[in-house]
TORGU-389695 format. One record per residue: z, y, x of N, C-alpha, C in turn; residue in one letter. Coordinates in steps of 0.02 Angstrom, whole numbers, padded with zeros to 5 digits, always signed. Atoms other than C-alpha are relative to their C-alpha. Layout:
<rs>
ZYXZYXZYXa...
</rs>
This chain:
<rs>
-00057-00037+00026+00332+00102+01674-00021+00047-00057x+00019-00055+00060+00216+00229+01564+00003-00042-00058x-00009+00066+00077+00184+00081+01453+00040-00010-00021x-00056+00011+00028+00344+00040+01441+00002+00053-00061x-00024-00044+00044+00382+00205+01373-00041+00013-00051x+00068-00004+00072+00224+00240+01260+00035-00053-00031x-00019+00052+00058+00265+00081+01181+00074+00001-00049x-00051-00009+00016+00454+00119+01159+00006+00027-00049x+00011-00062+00046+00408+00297+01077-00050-00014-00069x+00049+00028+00065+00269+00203+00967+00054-00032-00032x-00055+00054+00014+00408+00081+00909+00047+00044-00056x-00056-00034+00000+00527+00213+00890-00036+00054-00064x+00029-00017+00052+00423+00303+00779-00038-00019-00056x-00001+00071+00040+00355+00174+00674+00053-00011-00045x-00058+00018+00048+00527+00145+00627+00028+00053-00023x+00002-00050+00013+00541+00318+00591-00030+00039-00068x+00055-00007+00056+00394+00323+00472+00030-00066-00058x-00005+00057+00064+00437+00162+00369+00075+00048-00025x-00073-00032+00023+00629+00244+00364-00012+00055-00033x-00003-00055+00061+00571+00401+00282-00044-00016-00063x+00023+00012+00058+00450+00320+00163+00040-00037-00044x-00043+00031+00043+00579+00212+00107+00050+00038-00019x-00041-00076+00073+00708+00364+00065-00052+00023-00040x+00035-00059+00028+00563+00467+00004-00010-00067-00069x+00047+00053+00076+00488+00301-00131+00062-00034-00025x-00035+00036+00068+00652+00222-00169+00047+00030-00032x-00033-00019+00066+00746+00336-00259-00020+00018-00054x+00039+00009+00052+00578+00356-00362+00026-00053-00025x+00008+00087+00040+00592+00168-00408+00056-00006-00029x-00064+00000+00019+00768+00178-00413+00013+00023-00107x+00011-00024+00062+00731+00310-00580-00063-00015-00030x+00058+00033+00056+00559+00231-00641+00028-00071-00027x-00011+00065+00031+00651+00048-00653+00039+00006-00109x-00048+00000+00041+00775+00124-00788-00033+00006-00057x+00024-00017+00063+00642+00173-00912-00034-00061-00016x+00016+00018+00002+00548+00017-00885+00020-00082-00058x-00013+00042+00040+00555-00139-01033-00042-00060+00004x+00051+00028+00004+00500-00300-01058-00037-00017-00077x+00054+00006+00057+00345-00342-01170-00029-00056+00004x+00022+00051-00028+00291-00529-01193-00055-00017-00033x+00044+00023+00044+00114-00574-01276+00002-00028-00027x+00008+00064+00044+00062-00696-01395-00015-00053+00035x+00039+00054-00053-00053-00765-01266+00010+00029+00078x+00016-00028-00060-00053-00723-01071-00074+00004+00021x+00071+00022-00031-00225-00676-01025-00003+00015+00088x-00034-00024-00076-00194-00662-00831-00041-00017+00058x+00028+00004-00068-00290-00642-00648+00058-00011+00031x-00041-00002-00034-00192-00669-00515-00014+00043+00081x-00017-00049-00064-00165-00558-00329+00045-00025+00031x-00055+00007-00076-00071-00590-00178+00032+00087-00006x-00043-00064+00000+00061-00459-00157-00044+00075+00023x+00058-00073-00038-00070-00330-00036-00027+00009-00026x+00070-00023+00018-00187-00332-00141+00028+00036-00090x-00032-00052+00068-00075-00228-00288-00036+00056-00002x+00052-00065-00001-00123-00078-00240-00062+00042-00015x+00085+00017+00043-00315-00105-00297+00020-00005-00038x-00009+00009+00033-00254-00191-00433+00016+00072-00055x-00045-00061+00049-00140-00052-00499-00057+00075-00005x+00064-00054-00008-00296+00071-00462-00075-00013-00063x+00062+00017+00023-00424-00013-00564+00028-00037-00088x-00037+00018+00063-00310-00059-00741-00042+00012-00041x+00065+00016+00060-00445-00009-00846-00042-00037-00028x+00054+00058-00010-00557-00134-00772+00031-00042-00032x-00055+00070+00027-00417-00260-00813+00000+00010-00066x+00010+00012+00062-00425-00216-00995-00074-00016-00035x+00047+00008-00020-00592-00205-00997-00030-00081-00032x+00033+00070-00027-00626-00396-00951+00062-00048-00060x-00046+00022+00052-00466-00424-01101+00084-00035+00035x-00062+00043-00035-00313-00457-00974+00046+00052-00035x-00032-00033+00026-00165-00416-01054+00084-00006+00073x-00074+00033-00064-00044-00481-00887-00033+00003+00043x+00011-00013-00082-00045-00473-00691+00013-00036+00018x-00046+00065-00019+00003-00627-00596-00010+00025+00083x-00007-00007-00074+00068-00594-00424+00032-00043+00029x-00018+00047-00049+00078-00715-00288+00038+00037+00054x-00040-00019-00038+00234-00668-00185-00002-00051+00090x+00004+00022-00047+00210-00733-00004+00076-00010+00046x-00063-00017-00041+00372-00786+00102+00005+00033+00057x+00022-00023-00064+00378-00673+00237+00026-00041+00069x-00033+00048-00086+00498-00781+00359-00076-00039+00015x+00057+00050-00050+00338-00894+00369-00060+00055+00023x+00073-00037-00032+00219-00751+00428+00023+00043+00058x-00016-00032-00040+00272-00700+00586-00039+00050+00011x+00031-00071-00027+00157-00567+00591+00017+00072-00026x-00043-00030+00045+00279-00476+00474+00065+00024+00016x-00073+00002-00024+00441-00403+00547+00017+00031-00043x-00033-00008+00062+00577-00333+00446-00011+00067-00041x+00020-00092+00017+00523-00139+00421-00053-00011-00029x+00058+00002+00035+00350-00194+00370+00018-00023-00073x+00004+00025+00066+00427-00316+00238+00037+00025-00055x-00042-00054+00033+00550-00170+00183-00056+00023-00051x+00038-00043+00018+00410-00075+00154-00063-00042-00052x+00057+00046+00047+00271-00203+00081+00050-00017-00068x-00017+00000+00079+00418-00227-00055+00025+00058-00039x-00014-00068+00016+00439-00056-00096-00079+00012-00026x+00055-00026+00021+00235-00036-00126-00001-00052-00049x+00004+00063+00046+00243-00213-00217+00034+00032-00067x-00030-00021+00066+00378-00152-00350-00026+00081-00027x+00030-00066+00053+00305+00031-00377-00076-00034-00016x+00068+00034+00032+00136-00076-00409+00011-00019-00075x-00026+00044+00063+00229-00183-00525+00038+00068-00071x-00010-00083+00040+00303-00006-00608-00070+00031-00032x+00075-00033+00028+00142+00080-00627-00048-00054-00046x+00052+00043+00025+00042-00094-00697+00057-00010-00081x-00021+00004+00046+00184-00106-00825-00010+00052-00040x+00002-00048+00056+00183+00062-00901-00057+00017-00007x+00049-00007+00033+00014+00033-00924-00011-00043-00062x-00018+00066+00045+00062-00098-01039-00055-00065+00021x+00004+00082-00028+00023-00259-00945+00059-00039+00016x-00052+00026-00018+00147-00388-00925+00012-00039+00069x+00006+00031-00054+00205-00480-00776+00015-00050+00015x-00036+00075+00001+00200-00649-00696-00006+00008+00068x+00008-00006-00100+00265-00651-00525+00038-00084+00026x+00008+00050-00048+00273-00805-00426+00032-00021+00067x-00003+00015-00059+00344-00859-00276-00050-00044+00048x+00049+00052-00027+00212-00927-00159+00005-00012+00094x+00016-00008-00072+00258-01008+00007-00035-00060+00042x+00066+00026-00051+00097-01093+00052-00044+00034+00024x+00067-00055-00034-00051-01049+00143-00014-00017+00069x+00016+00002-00083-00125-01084+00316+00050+00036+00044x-00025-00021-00035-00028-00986+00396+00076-00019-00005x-00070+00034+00031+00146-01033+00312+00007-00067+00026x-00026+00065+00005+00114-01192+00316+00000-00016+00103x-00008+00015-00063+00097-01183+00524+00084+00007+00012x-00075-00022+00003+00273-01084+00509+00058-00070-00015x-00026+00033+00002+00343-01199+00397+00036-00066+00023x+00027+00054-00047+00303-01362+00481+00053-00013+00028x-00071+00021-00052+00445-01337+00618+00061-00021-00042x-00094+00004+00032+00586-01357+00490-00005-00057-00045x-00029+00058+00037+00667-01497+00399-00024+00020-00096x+00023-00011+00083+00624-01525+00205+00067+00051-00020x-00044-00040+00045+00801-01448+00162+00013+00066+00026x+00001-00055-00021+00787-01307+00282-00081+00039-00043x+00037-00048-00001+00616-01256+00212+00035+00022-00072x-00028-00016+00061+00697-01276+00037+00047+00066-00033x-00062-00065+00012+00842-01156+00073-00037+00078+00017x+00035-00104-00008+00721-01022+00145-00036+00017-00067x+00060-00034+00052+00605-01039-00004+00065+00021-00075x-00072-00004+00052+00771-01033-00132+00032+00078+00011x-00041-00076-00023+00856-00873-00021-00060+00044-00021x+00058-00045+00015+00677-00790-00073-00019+00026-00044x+00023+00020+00092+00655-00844-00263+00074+00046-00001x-00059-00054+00054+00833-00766-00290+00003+00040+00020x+00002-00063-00017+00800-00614-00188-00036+00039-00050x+00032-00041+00055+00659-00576-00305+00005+00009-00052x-00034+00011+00090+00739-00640-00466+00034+00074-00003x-00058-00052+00028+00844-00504-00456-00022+00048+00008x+00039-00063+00006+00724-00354-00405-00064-00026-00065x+00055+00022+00049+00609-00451-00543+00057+00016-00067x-00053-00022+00062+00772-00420-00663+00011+00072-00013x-00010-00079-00009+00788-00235-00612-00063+00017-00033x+00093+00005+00021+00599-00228-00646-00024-00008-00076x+00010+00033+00062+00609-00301-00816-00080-00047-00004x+00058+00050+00007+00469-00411-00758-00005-00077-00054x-00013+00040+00045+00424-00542-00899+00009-00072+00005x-00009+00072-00025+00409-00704-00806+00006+00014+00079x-00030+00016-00064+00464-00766-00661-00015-00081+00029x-00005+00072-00034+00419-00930-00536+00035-00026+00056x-00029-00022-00055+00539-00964-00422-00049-00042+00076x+00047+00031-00040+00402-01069-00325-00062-00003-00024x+00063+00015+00014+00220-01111-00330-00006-00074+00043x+00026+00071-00023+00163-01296-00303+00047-00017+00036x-00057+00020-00065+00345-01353-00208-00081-00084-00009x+00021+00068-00021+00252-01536-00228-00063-00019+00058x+00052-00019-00077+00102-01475-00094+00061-00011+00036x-00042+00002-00057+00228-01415+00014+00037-00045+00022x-00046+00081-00035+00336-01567+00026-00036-00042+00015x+00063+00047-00002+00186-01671+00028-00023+00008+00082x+00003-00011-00049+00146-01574+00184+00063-00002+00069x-00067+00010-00021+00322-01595+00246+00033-00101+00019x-00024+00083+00025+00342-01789+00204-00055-00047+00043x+00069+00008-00016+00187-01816+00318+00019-00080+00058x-00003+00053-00016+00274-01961+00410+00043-00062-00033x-00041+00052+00050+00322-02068+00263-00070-00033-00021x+00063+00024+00008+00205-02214+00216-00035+00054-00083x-00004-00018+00055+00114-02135+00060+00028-00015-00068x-00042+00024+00061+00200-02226-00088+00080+00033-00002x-00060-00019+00002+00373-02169-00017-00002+00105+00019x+00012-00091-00010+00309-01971+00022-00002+00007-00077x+00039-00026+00075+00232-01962-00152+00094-00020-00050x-00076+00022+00027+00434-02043-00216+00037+00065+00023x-00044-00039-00031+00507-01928-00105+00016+00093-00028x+00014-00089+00031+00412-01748-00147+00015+00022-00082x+00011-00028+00082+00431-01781-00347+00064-00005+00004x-00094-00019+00013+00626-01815-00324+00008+00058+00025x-00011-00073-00051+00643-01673-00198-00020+00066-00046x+00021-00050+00077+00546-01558-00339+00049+00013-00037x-00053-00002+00039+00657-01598-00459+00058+00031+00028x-00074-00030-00015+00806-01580-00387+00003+00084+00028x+00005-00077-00018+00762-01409-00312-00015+00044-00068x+00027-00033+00044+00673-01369-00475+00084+00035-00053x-00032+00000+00047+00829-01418-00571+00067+00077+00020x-00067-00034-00032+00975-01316-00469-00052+00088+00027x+00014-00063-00012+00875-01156-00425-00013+00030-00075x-00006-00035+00081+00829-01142-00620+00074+00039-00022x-00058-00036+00026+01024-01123-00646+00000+00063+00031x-00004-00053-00050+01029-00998-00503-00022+00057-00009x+00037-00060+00005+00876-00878-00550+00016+00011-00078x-00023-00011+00049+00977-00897-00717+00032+00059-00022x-00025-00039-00022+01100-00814-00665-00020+00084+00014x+00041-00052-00004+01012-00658-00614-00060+00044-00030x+00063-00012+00034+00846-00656-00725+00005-00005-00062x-00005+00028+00087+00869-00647-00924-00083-00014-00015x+00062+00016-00014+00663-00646-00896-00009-00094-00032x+00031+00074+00022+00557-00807-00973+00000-00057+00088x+00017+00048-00046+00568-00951-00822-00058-00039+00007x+00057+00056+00002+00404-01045-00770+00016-00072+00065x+00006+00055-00051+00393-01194-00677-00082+00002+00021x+00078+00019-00038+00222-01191-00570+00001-00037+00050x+00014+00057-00032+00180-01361-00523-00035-00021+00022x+00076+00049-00007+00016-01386-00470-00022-00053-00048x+00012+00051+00039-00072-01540-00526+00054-00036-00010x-00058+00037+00016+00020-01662-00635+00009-00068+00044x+00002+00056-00043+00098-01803-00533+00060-00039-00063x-00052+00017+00047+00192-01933-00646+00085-00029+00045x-00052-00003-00024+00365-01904-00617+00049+00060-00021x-00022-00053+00010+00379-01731-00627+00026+00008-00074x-00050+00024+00063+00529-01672-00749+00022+00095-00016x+00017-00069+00026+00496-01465-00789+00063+00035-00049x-00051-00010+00075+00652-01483-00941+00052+00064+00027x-00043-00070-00032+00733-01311-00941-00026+00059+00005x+00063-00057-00018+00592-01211-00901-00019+00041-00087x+00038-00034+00046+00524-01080-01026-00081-00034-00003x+00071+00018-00037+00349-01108-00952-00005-00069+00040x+00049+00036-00037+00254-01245-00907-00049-00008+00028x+00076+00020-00029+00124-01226-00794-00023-00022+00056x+00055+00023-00023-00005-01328-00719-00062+00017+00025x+00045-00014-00024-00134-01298-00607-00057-00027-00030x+00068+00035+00037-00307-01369-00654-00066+00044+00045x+00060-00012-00039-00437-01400-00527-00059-00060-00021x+00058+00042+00010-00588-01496-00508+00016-00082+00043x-00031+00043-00034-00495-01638-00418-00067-00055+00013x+00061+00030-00023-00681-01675-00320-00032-00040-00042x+00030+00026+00053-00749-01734-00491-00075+00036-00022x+00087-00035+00031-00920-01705-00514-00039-00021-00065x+00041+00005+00054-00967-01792-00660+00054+00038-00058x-00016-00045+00038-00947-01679-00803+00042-00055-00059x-00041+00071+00033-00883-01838-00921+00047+00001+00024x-00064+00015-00041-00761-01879-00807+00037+00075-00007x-00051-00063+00016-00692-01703-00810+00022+00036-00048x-00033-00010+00063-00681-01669-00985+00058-00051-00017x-00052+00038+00001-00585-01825-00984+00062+00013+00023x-00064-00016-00028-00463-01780-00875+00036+00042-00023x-00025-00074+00015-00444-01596-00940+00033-00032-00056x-00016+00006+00068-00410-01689-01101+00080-00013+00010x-00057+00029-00014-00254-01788-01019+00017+00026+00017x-00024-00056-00020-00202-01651-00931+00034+00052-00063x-00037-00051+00033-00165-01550-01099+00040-00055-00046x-00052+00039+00029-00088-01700-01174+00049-00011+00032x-00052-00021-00047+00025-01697-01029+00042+00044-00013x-00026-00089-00003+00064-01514-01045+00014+00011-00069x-00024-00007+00080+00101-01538-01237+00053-00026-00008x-00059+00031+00010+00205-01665-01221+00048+00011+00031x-00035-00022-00054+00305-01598-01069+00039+00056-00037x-00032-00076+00031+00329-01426-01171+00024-00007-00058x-00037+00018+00037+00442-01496-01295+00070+00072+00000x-00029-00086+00001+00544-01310-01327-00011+00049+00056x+00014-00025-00051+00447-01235-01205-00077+00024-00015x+00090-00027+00009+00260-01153-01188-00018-00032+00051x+00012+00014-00058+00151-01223-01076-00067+00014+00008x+00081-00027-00008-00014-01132-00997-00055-00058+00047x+00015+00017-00068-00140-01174-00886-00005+00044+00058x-00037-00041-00027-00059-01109-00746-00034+00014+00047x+00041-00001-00037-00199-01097-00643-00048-00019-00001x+00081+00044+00012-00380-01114-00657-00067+00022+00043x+00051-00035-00068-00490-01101-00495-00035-00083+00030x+00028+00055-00016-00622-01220-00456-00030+00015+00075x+00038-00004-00106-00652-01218-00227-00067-00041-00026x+00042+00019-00033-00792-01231-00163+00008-00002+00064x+00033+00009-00069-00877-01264+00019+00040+00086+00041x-00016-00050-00041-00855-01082+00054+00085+00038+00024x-00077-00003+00003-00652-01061+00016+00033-00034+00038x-00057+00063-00037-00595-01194+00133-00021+00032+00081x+00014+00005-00089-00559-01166+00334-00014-00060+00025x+00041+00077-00038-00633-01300+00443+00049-00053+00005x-00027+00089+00028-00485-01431+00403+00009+00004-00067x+00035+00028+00070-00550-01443+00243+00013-00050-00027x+00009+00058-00032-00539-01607+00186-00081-00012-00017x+00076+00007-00011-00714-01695+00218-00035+00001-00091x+00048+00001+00077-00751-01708+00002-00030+00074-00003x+00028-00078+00017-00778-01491+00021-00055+00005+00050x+00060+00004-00052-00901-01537+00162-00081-00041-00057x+00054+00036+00023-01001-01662+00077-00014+00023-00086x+00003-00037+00064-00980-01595-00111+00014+00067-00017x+00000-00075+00031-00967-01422-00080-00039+00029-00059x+00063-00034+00037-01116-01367-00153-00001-00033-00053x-00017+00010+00052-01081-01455-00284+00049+00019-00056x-00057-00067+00039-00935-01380-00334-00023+00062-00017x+00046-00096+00016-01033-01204-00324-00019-00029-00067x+00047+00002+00083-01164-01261-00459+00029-00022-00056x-00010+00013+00059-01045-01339-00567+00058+00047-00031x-00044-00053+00028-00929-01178-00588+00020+00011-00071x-00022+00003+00071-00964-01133-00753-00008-00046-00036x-00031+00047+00052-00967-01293-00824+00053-00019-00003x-00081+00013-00007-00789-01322-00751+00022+00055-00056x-00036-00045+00053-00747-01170-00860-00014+00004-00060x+00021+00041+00047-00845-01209-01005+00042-00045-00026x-00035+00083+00027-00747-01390-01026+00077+00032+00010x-00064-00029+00005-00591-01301-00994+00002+00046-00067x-00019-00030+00027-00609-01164-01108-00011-00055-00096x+00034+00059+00042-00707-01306-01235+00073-00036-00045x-00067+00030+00026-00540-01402-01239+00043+00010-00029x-00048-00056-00003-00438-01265-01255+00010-00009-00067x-00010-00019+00092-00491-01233-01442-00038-00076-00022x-00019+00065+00054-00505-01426-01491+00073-00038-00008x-00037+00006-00013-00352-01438-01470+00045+00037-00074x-00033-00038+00060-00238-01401-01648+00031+00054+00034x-00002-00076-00028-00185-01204-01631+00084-00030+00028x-00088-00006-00030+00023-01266-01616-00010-00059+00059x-00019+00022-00088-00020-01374-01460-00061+00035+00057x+00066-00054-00042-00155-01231-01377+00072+00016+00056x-00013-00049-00057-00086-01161-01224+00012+00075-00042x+00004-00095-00009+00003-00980-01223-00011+00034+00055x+00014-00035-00048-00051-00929-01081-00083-00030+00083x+00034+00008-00038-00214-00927-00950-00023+00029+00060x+00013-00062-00067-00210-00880-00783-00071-00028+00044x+00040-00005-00027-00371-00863-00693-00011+00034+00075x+00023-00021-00053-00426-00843-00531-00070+00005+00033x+00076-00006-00024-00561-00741-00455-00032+00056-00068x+00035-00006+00062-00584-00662-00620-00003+00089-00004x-00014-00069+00022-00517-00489-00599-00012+00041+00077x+00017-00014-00056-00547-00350-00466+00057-00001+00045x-00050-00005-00035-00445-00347-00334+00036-00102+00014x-00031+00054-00010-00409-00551-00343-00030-00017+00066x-00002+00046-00068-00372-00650-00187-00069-00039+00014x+00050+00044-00005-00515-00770-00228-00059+00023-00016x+00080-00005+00018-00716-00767-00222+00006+00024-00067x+00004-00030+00056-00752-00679-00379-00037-00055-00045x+00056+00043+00037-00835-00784-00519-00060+00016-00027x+00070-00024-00006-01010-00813-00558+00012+00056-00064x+00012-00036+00061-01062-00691-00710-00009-00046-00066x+00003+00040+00055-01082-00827-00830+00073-00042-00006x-00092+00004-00008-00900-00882-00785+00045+00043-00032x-00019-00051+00018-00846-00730-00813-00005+00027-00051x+00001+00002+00056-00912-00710-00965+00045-00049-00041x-00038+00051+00033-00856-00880-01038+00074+00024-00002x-00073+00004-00011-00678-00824-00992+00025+00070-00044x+00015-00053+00072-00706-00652-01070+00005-00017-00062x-00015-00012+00064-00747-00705-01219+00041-00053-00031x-00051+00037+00026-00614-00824-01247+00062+00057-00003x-00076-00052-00004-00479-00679-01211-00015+00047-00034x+00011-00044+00082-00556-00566-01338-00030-00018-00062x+00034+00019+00038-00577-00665-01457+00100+00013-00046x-00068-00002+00021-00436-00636-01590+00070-00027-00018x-00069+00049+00004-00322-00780-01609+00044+00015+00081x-00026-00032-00085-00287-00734-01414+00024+00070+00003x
</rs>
């Protein structure tokens, strides 16, 4: 019976504490949104962060100029798939999220925020529900934030990250020829009808973040085009300049009144993966380690053979900045990536 009550009075105060920080911080935000504008670069030079990890971020902005980032890229997490999240916490985690996003702007950085609902843990969540039920939760999410991302004057906007994973993981009892049919229509059509939607709400630049290219995919509409770009278990260095090459002929031809970055650039290793892995990060981990900075090298390599009106405007990096989600990169990574973002055509 004491338990009971201890627990009640913990509970009870808890919701006590989130309820006065949320009067006390949002009628700040309420009067910092109004002064706030947007500002869009030439180029995006951009790290990326999971929503928690703002806070650092917004603490350490110096660093971020520093290393030549002129943008923030925040990975928005869905909370319905994290049950470990009830509704007072996620009050409150978007109340520290947008005064983050406040404070990193009027330092003059711009913003690219994301919707992201993958992840180990998501994807257990997700799992139970139908492709058009996860669709509608990840849709009721993207236009929740469109519109505190419009208040915000945030400069871009995604209303997803990689839908073609997620359906992929969703489509899991279709032979593969008809999953792989299934997830690039299903894309589309979500891509096409939530674009109008976060239209509506966001005068903000639109991106499409697609992951890797799958042929099919149909982006038209989008401000932004971007593409992930991994090491897709390629170890010979040949072979991966090759690819990188088709990959930006892709992303040139795709961005027909449109920009298109590389919308992601993080090469896993051995140590980034949980134990269902698949078996290529077992047997070629360590290979992936040592060939880091030449993955970034042949990326950045490409970048500028590439005539200047079909270059990429924008490069988001991961791992690069403090406070990112991912393993940090080596120092010779880190450099290479440096001095491509202060270099002055960028």
């Amino acid at each position: 019976m004491h338990k009971i009550i201890f627990y009640a009075v913990l509970a009870l105060i808890f919701g006590l504490l989130i309820g006065y920080v949320s009067k006390t911080l949002q009628p700040k935000l309420i009067q910092d949104q109004a002064s706030l504008k947007r500002a869009y670069p030439k180029f995006v030079k951009c790290s990326w962060v999971s929503s928690p990890e703002l806070p650092q971020v917004a603490d350490n902005l110096e660093a971020l100029k520093q290393l030549g980032l002129n943008s923030v890229c925040i990975f928005q997490g869905v909370d319905r798939f994290n049950p470990r999240i009830d509704e007072g916490q996620s009050a409150q985690m978007k109340l520290t999220t947008l005064s983050s996003i406040t404070t990193i702007k009027r330092a003059g950085f711009a913003i690219v925020f994301i919707i992201e609902a993958g992840g180990p843990q998501a994807e257990r969540e997700y799992s139970k529900l139908t492709v058009q039920e996860f669709l509608d939760v990840v849709e009721e999410e993207a236009l929740a934030w469109a519109k505190l991302a419009e208040q915000y004057q945030v400069e871009y906007f995604a209303p997803a990250n990689e839908l073609p994973s997620n359906l992929h993981n969703l489509l899991a009892n279709y032979s593969e020829s008809e999953r792989q049919r299934k997830k690039i229509e299903k894309t589309n059509e979500w891509h096409k009808y939530v674009l109008a939607k976060v239209r509506e709400v966001f005068t903000g630049k639109v991106v499409a973040k697609l992951g890797g290219y799958s042929a099919g995919l149909d982006p038209k509409g989008y401000d932004v085009i971007a593409y992930t770009f991994g090491h897709s278990f390629i170890t010979d260095l040949e072979q991966f300049r090759q690819q990188v090459k088709t990959a930006y002929d892709i992303s040139v031809a795709q961005a027909t009144g449109a920009q298109w970055w590389v919308g992601e650039l993080y090469f896993a290793y051995e140590e980034t993966f949980n134990p269902n892995a698949p078996q290529e990060y077992t047997t070629l981990g360590k290979q992936f380690r040592e060939l880091q900075d030449d993955y970034h090298r042949i990326i950045i390599e490409e970048i500028n053979a590439l005539a200047l009106e079909k270059q990429p405007r924008g490069l988001i990096v991961g791992g690069y900045a403090p406070g990112s989600m991912y393993p940090q990169l080596t120092n010779e990574s880190k450099e290479i990536i440096q001095n491509f973002f202060l270099t002055d055509k960028n």
